[in-house]
C-alpha positions in Angstrom: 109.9 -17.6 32.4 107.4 -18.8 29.6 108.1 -22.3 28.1 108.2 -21.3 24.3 111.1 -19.3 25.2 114.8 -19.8 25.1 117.9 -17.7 26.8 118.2 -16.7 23.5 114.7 -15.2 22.8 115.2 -12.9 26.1 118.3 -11.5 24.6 116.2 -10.4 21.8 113.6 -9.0 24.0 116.3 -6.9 25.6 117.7 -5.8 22.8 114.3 -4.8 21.2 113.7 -3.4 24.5 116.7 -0.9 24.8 115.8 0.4 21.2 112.3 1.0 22.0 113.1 2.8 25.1 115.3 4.8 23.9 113.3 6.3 21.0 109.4 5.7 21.9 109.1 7.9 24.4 105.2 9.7 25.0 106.0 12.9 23.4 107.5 11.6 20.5 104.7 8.3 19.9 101.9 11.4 20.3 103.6 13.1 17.6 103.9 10.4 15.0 100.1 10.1 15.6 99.3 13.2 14.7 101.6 13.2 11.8 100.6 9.7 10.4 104.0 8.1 10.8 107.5 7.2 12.5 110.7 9.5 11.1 113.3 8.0 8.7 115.6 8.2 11.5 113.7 5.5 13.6 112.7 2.8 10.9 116.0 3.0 9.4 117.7 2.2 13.3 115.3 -0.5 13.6 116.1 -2.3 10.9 120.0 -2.0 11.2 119.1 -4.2 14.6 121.1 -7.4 14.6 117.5 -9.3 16.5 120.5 -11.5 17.7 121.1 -13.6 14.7 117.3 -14.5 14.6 115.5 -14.7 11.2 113.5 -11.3 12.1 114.3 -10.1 8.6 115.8 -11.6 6.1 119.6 -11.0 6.0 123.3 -13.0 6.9 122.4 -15.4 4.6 118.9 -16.2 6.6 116.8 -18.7 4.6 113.5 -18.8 6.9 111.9 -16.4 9.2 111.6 -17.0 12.7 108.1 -16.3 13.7 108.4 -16.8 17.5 111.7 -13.9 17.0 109.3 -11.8 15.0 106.3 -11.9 17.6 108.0 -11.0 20.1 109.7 -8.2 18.6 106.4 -7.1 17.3 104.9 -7.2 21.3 108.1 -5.6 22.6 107.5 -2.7 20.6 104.2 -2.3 20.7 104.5 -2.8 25.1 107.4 0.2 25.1 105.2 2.1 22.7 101.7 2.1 23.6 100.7 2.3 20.2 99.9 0.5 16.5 103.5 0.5 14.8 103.9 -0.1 10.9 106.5 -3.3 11.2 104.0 -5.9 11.3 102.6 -4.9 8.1 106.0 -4.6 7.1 107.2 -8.2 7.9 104.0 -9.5 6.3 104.0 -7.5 3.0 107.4 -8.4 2.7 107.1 -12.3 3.1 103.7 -11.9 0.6 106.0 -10.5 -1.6 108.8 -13.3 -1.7 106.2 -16.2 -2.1 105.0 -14.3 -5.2 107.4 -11.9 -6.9 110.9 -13.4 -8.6 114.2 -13.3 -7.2 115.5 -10.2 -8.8 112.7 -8.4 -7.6 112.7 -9.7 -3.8 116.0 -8.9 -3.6 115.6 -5.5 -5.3 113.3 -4.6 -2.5 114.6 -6.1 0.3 117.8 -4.6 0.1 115.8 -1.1 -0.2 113.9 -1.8 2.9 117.1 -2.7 5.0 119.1 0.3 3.8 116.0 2.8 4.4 113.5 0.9 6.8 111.1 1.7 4.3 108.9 -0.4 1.4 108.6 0.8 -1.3 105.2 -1.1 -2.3 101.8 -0.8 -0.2 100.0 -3.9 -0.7 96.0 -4.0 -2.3 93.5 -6.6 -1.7 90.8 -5.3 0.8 87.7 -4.1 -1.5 84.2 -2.1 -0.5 82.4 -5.2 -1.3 84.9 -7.7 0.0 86.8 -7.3 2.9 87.6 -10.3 4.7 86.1 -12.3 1.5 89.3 -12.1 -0.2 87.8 -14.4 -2.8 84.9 -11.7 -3.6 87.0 -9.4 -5.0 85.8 -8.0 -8.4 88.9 -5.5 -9.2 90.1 -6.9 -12.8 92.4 -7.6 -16.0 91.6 -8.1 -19.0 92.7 -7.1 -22.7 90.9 -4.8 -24.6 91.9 -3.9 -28.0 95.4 -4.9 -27.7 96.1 -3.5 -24.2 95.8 -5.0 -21.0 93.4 -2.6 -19.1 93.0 -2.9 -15.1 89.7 -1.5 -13.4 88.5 -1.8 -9.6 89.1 -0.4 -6.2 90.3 -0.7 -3.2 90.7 0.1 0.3 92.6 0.5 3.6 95.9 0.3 1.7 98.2 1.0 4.4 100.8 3.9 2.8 98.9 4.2 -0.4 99.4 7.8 -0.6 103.1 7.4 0.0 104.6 3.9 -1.2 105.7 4.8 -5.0 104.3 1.6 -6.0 101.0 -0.2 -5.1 100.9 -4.2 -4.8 97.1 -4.8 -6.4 95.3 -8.4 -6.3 93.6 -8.8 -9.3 91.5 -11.3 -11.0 92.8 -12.1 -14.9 90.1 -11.8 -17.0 92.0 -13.3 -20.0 92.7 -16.8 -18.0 90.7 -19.5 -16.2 91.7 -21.1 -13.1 91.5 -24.9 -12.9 88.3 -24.7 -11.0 86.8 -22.6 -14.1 87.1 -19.5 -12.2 89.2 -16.1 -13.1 93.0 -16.7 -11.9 94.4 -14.4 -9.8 97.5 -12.7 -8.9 99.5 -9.7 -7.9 100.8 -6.3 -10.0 103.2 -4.3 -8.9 101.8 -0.9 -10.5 103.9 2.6 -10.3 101.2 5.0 -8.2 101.4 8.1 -10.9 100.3 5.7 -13.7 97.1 7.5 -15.3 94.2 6.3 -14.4 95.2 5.6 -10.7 93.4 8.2 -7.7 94.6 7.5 -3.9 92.3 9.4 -1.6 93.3 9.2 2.3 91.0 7.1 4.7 90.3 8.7 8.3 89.8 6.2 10.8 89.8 6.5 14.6 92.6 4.2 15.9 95.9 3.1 14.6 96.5 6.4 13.1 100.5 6.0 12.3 99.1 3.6 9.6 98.2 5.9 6.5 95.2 4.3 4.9 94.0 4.8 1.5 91.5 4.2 -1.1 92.7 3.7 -4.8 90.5 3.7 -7.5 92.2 2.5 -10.7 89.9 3.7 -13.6 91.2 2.2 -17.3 94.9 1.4 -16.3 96.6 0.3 -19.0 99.1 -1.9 -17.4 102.3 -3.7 -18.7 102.8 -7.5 -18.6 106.7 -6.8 -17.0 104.4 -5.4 -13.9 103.0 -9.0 -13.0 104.6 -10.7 -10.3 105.4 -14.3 -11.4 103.4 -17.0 -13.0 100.1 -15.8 -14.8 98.3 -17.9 -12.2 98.2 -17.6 -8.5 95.3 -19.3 -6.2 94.1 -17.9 -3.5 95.0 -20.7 -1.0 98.7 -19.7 -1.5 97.3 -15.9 -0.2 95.1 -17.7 2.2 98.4 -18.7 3.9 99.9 -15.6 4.3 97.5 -13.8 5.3 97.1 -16.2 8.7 100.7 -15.2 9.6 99.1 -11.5 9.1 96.8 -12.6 11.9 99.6 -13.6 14.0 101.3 -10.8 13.6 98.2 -8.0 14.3 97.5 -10.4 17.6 101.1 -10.4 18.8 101.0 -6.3 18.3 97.8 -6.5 20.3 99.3 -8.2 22.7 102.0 -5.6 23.5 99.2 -3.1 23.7 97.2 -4.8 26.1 100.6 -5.2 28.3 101.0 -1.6 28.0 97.3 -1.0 28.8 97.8 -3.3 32.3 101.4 -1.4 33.3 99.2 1.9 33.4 96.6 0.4 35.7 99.0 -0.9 38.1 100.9 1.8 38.1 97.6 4.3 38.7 95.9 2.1 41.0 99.4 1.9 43.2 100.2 5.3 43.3 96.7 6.9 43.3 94.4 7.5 46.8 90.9 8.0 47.4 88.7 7.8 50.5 91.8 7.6 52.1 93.1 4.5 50.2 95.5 3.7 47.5 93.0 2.7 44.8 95.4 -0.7 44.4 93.2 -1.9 47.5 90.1 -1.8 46.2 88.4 -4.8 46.3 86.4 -4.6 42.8 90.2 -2.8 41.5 91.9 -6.5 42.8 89.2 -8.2 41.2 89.5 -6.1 37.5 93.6 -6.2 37.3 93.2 -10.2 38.3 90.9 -10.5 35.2 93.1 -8.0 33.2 96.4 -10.8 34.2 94.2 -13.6 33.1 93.5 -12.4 29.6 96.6 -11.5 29.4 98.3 -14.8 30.1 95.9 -16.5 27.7 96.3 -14.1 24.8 100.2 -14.6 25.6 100.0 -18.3 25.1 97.9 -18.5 22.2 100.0 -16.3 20.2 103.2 -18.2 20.8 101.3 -21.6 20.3 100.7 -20.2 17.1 104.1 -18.7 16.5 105.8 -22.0 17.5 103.6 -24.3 15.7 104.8 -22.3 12.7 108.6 -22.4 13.7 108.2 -26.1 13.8 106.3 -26.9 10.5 103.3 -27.6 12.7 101.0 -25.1 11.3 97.4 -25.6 12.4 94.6 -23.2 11.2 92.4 -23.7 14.4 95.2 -22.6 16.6 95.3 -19.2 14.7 91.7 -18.9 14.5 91.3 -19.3 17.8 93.9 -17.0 18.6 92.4 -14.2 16.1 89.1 -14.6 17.4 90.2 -14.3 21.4 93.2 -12.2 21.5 91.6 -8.9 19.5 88.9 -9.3 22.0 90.6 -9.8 25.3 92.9 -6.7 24.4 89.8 -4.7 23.9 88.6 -5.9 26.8 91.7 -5.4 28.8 92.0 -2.1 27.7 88.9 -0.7 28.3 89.3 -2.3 31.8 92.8 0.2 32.3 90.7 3.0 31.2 87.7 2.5 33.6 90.7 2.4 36.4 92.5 5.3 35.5 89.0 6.9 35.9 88.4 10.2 34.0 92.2 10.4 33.1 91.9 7.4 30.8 89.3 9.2 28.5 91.6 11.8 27.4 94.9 12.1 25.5 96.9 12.9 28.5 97.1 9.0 29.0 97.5 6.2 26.4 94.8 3.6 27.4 92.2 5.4 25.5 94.2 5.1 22.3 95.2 1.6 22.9 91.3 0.5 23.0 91.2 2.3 19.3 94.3 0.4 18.1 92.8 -3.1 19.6 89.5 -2.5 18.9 90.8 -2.1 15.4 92.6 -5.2 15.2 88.8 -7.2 16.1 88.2 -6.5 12.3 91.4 -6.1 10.9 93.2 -9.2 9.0 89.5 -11.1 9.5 87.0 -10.1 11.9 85.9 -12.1 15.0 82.8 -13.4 13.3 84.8 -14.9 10.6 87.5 -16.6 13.0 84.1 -18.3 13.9 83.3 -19.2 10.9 86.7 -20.9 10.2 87.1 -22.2 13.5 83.9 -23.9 13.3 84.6 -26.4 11.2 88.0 -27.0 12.0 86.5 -27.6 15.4 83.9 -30.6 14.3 86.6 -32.3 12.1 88.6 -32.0 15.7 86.2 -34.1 17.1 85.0 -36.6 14.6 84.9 -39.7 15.8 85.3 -43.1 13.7 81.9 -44.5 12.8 82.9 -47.8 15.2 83.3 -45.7 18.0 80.0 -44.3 17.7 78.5 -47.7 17.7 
């Protein structure tokens, strides 16, 4: 039993748990990595789940999300699968869009996504010269000669060759922010508008997630195709994308699981020198380190999850989390490989893609150097102490 968790919440595990056993099996996960994706069939089951009346997605009149529900869906899956699934981005493009697009739009889309289990947006913001530096971003709007004209580009847009519309972050050329700075905010742009190239994006993990580089080159866009209020900041973007890093960490964490229910399995059912492996001293002494990264990954990703649940957001807590969980599943990973001996270096067993996926995540959704960077702060102002005290 873990504390952050109800009856209720093992229900939901169970449930997520029968679904995912029943249709990611081995055979069929290797498949959808080599063709870049999960069938219709699957997503649209997944999302016809009832998550037993928890705010997973937004339906039955749900006003909120339940983030603890959601992480633990995302871990479930990810345990059962042994492998980077697209509903994590799916949950977080779909709460970026509510907090920025109108009502008639939301719903729009929403009800698309629950009658298909597909979006039908891929969401922009990464750039070549600004990744995690959202704020760096140079792709633009601006009227010229009477039309409003976008130029830029972008990368690892997850789906870009497939979603028929793209989601692009843009500064506004023609306004000014109150700090004197180019406003910013989001365009939902049809992808066969001229001027717009997608070009896929090989990478070596995390391979049912389609990535793409779009180059938009003299768009002419329409005002109808911004979402909202001519002026976003980025703090309101800066918000989302932390429950982004919740959700890429709780995905981790399923992976790592799945990486450790390999190793035990091997070490108990494989001999040498006349030995199960299982009774190898240095083996005890890896799986015992494996259970302990485990365990801590485990509770810093519900800390955060709950915290969020209970309007107790804190930005350290998911820093912290960001900037250890990644990490630990890398870690815990390449520790199942190294026990599974020369069967964990090949595509016969999972563990070799699950260090990809979670090496991936160590950069994805803000790298571990700039959890640092946020944490560090966070951490002085932690321990400040009144000028009387340091009398």
């Amino acid at each position: 039993m873990n504390h952050f968790l109800t009856a209720e919440h093992y229900v939901l595990i169970d449930e997520v748990r029968d679904f995912a056993t029943k249709h990611f099996d081995f055979p069929s996960v290797a498949q959808w990595v080599r063709d870049g994706g999960i069938t219709d069939e699957v997503v649209k089951a997944f999302v016809q789940l009832d998550f037993n009346g928890f705010g997973v997605i937004h339906r039955r009149g749900h006003t909120h999300y339940d983030m603890l529900a959601q992480v633990l869906v995302l871990e479930e899956l990810a345990r059962v699968a042994g492998a980077t699934l697209p509903f994590h981005i799916d949950f977080l493009h779909l709460q970026i869009l509510e907090r920025f697009a109108g009502p008639q739009r939301v719903d729009e889309i929403r009800t698309q996504y629950h009658d298909t289990g597909r979006l039908s947006f891929a969401l922009a913001v990464s750039e070549p010269d600004g990744g995690s530096d959202t704020a760096g971003m140079k792709t633009r709007v601006r009227t010229e000669g009477g039309r409003l004209v976008m130029r830029g580009q972008k990368m690892f847009v997850n789906n870009g060759e497939f979603a028929p519309y793209l989601l692009i972050a843009a500064l506004d050329g023609d306004v000014q922010s109150a700090e004197g700075k180019p406003a910013f905010s989001f365009w939902m742009l049809p992808r066969d508008l001229p001027g717009i190239s997608v070009y896929p994006e090989a990478k070596i993990g995390q391979r049912m997630l389609p990535f793409a580089n779009i180059v938009l080159d003299d768009v002419e866009v329409k005002e109808e195709y911004r979402l909202g209020d001519v002026e976003f900041g980025f703090g309101r973007l800066y918000q989302l994308l932390e429950i982004g890093r919740v959700f890429v960490c709780a995905t981790a964490l399923g992976e790592a699981q799945a990486a450790m229910e390999d190793a035990v399995e091997w070490a108990r059912s494989r001999e040498a020198f006349g030995e199960r492996v299982s009774d190898f001293q240095q083996i005890q002494q890896m799986l015992t380190d494996m259970e302990v990264r485990l365990t801590n990954m485990r509770n810093l990703v519900y800390q955060a999850a709950w915290e969020y649940d209970n309007a107790s957001h804190d930005r350290l807590t998911v820093a912290l989390m960001k900037r250890y969980v990644p990490a630990a599943a890398t870690q815990v990973a390449s520790d199942a490989m190294q026990i599974l001996g020369g069967r964990g270096y090949t595509r016969e067993k999972r563990v070799a893609a699950i260090w990809q996926d979670c090496r991936g995540f160590q950069i994805a959704e803000g790298t571990d150097q700039v959890m640092v960077r946020i944490a560090s702060p966070l951490i002085m102002r932690k321990y400040d102490r009144p000028a009387e005290a340091q009398d």
